[in-house]
C-alpha positions, 0 to 999 in steps of 0.5 A, spaced: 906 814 706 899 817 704 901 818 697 902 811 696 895 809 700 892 815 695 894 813 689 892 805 690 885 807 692 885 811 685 887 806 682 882 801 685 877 806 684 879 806 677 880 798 675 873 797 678 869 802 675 871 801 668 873 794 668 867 789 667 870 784 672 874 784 678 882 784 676 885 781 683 891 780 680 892 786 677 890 790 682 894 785 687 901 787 683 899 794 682 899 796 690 903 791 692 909 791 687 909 798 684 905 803 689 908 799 696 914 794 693 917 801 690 919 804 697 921 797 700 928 795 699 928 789 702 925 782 698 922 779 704 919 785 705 915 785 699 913 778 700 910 780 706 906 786 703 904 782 697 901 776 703 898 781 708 895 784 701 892 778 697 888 776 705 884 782 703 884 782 696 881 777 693 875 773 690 873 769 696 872 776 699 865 777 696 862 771 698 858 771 706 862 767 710 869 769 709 874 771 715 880 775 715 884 772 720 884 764 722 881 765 728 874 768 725 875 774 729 876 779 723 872 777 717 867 782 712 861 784 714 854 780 714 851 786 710 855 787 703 850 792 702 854 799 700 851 803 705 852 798 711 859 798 709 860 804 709 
């Protein structure tokens, strides 16, 4: 839902502006277990959301030559800079 989509990139947001590191772990509990894992009924479900989640969020994100899927064919992009991201 959107509000779940809303209320984790406010949470995000939140966590890495007034936090001095990354907290992965928290993060990864708060979107995956409470905002998502909430609606979600079915335990397999919630393992799910909280794998397909830590592919994404985590440390090795940060550095250069992390991919996304086994194949290479997802991975960031080679400029981190905010604006290229964007």
């Amino acid at each position: 839902m959107n509000s779940d989509f809303d209320t984790s990139q406010m949470q995000l947001k939140m966590y890495l502006d007034e936090q001095p590191t990354i907290p992965y772990k928290t993060l990864n509990y708060l979107i995956a277990e409470v905002n998502y894992g909430g609606r979600v009924t079915d335990d397999k479900d919630v393992r799910l959301i909280t794998a397909l989640l830590l592919s994404y969020l985590n440390p090795e994100v940060m550095k250069g030559d992390y991919k996304f899927t086994t194949s290479g064919v997802y991975h960031q992009p080679n400029d981190l800079s905010l604006e290229s991201v964007k």
